[in-house]
N, C-alpha and C positions, 0 to 999 in steps of 0.2 A: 211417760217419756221424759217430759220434764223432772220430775222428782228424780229420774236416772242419771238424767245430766248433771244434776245438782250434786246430788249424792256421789258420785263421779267427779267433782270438782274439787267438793268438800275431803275427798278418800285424799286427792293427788297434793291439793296442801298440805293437809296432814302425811305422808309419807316424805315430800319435798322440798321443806321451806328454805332450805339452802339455796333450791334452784329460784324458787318464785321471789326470794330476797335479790340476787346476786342478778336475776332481770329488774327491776326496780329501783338499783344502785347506779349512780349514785342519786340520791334526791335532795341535795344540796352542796355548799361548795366544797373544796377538799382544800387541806392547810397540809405545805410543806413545810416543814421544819428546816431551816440551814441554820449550823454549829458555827455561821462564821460573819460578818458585819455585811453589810451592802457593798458589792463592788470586786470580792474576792471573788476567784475563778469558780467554788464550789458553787457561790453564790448564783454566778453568768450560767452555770451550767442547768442549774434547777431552774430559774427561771425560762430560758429555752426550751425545757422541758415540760414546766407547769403552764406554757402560755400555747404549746401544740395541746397539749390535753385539756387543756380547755374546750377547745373545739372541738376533739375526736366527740367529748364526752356531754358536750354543751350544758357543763358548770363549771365556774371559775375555779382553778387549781391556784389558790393563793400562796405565793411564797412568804414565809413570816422567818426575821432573821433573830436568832438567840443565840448570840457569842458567850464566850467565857468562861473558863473552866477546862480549856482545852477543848473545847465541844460536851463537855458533860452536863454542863445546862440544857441544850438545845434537847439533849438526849434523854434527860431526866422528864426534861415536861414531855416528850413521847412517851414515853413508859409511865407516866402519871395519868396521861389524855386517856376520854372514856376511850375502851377497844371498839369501837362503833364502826369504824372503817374510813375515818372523817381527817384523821391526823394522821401521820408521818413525818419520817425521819431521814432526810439526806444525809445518810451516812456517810463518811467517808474514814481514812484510814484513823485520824485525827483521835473521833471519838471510836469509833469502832476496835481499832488496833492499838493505839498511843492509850487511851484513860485504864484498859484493861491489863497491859503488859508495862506500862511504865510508873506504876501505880502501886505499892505495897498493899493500901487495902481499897481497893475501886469500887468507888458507888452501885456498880450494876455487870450484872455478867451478861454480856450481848448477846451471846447465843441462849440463852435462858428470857430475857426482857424482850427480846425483839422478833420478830416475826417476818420471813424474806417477804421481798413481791416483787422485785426485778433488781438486775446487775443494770447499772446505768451506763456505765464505762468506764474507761482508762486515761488518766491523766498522764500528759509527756510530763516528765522532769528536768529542768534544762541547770544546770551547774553553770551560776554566774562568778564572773571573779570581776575586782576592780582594775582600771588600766595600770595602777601603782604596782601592781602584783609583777614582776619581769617575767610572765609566762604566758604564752601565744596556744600554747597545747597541752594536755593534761600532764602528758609527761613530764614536760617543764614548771607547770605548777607541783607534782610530787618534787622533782630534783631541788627546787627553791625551798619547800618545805621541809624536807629533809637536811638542807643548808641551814637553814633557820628554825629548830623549833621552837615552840611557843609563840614565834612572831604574827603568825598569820591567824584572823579573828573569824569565825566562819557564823552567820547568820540564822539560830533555830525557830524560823516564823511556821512551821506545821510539824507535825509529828513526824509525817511522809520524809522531809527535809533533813528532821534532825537524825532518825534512823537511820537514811541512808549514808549520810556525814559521816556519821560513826561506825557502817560499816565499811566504808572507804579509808578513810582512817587507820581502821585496823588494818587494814589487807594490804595498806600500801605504805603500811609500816612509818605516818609520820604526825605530827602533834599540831593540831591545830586548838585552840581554844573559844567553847562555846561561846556563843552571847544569845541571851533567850530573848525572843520577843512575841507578841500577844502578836501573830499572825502575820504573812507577808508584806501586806501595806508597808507596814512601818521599817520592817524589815528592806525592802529595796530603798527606802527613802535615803537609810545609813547606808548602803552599800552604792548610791549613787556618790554621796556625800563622802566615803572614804574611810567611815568610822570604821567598816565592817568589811573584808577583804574578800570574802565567799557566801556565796548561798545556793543551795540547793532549791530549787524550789518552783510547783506547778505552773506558777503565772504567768503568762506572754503580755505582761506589761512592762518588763525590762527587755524587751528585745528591741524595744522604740528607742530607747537607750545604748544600745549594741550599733544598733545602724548607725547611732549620732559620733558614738565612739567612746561614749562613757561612761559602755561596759564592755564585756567580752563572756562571750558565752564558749565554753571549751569541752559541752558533751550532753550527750541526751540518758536520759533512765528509760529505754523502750524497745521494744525487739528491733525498732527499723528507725532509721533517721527521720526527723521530725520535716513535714514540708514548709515547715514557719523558719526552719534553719537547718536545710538541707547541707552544708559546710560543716554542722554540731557532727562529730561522730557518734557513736554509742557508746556507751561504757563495755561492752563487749568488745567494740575495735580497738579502746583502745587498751586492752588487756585486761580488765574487768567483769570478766563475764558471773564472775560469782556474786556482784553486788545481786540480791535478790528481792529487794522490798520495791514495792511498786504501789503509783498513786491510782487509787480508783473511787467509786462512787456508785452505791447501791441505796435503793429507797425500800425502806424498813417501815415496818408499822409493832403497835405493843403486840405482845406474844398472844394475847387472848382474841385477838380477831376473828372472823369466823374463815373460815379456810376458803369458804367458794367467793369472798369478798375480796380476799388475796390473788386470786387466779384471775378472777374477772379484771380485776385492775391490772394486775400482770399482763395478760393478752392485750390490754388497750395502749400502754411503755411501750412493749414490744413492736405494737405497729405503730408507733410515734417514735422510736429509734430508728425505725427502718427508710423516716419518709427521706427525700434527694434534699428537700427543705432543712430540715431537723440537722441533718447530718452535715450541711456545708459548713453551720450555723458553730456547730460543735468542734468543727474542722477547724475554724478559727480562732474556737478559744484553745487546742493545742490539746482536745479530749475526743478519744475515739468514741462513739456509741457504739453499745452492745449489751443487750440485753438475755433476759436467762429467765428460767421459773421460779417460784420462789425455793424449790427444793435444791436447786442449782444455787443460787445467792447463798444460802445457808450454809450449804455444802464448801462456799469458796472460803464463807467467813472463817468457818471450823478449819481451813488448811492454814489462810492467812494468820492466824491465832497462831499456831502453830509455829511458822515463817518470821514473826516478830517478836515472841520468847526469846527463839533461840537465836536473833538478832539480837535483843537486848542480853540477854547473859551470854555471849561470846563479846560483845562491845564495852561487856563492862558498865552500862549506862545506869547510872546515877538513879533509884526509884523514890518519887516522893513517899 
C-alpha cells in the first residue's frame, strides 16, 4: 500500500510540475521593476499594489525604481532578470508604447521580451495650462493658440503626455512647441514656474496647485470625468473625442516564465485590485484598478501597439 502511494506521488510530480511549482510559489521576495524615480504616479501606484500583495502572499513585493532611457532601462533589466518568476516589470505606456513606436531602432520588442500577468489600471490624464495662458476652457486655449502660434510651450515629461499633445495638436489644427523633459517631476515644477505653458500629464500633484490658483486644469483623457476635478470636462465634451491614447499600467514579467507562475500571480493582482482598501488607495492617485489575465494584458498590449503607430505617423512625431 505504501509503495502505491508513493509510486502514485512519484507518477503525479512527474506528469505535473507546473502545478506542484506554482503551489509552492512564491518562496521568496518578488521585485517590481518601476521605469520612473520615487515619487511619480507610476511609482505611488506599484507600491500600493506591491504592499497589498505582500500580504495576500506573505513575501515582500519589493518595489525597486530604474529611470532613464524613457523606461528602457527599468525594462532591459526585466528582460535580462533570470525568467524565475521573481522580477517584473511595471509597465506602463512610457516603456511599453513610447521606446517601441518612437524609436527607429528600439532595444526590445515588448510583445516578444515580455510576458502578461495582469492589466493594473488606467491612469486619468489631466491637461494643465499656466494662469498666464488667457484661457479658462479648452476652447479658449485652442482659439489663443491658433491667435498665437509657436507662442505657447507645452511640457513632454511621459510618452502618454507627449502622444496625446501631439495628437491634439493635430486635430485642433494649432502649433504648440515641444520641450522634453526626463519625467513629470521637473516638468510641473516649470509649468508652476511659467517656463512651460501646458502639460498633459498623469499626476494629481498639480491639482494642489489648481486649488491655490497657480494652475488650471482645463480637461480630463478618460471616458468619465475625474472625481479629483469633477469641473475637468473630457476631451470628448469638449469636442475631442477622437484623442485615443490613453495612460495605463500593466505588470509584465520576461517572456520565458513558466505560464502556471504567470496565472498563479495573476489570480492573486486580481484579488488585490478588487480589495474596497486597494481601490480607494488608487482612487486617489487619479488610477482606476482593473485587472485581466495575462492573455487579456497581451492582447491589450498588441492593440495599444497598434493605437500608437498610427498616432506617431499621423502626428508626424520626431523618431529618435
Amino acid at each position: 500500500m505504501a509503495n502505491g502511494v508513493a509510486a502514485a506521488l512519484v507518477l503525479t510530480l512527474a506528469i505535473c510540475p507546473g502545478a506542484i511549482r506554482a503551489q509552492s510559489y512564491p518562496a521568496k521576495p518578488l521585485h517590481l521593476i518601476v521605469s520612473f524615480p520615487a515619487g511619480a504616479q507610476s511609482d505611488s501606484v506599484a507600491r500600493t499594489v506591491a504592499q497589498a500583495l505582500s500580504l495576500t502572499l506573505g513575501r515582500p513585493a519589493i518595489v525597486e525604481n530604474k529611470p532613464g532611457a524613457d523606461g528602457a532601462i527599468g525594462a532591459e533589466a526585466v528582460i535580462k532578470s533570470p525568467p524565475d518568476g521573481y522580477t517584473f516589470l511595471v509597465g506602463t505606456n512610457t516603456a511599453m508604447l513610447g521606446v517601441p513606436t518612437l524609436r527607429k531602432n528600439p532595444p526590445y520588442d515588448p510583445l516578444k521580451s515580455f510576458a502578461g500577468v495582469s492589466l493594473l489600471g488606467r491612469f486619468t490624464l489631466f491637461l494643465y495650462t499656466h494662469p498666464s495662458v488667457p484661457a479658462t476652457t479648452f476652447a479658449e486655449l485652442v482659439a489663443y493658440a491658433r491667435a498665437n502660434p509657436g507662442k505657447l510651450n507645452y511640457a513632454a515629461g511621459t510618452a502618454t503626455g507627449t502622444v496625446s499633445t501631439a495628437q491634439i495638436v493635430r486635430l485642433a489644427g494649432i502649433d504648440l512647441v515641444q520641450v522634453p523633459y526626463k519625467g513629470d517631476p521637473p516638468a510641473i515644477l516649470d509649468l508652476v514656474a511659467g517656463r512651460v505653458q501646458v502639460l498633459f500629464s498623469p499626476s494629481t500633484a498639480p491639482l494642489g496647485h489648481v486649488k491655490q490658483g497657480r494652475l488650471r486644469v482645463l480637461a480630463t483623457l478618460g471616458q468619465r470625468r475625474s472625481a479629483l476635478a469633477p469641473e475637468s470636462p473630457t476631451m470628448a465634451e469638449v469636442g475631442m473625442p477622437s484623442v485615443s491614447a490613453v495612460g495605463w499600467a500593466g505588470l509584465f514579467a520576461p517572456v520565458q516564465v513558466p505560464r502556471e507562475l504567470l496565472e498563479r500571480l495573476s489570480v492573486e493582482v486580481n484579488g488585490v485590485l478588487k480589495r474596497p482598501d486597494v481601490r480607494e488607495q488608487l482612487d486617489r492617485l487619479g488610477f482606476e484598478g482593473q485587472g485581466s489575465t495575462p492573455a487579456e494584458l497581451m492582447a491589450y498590449l498588441e492593440e495599444q501597439l497598434a493605437v500608437w503607430r498610427a498616432i506617431v505617423r499621423e502626428s508626424g512625431l520626431a523618431q529618435d
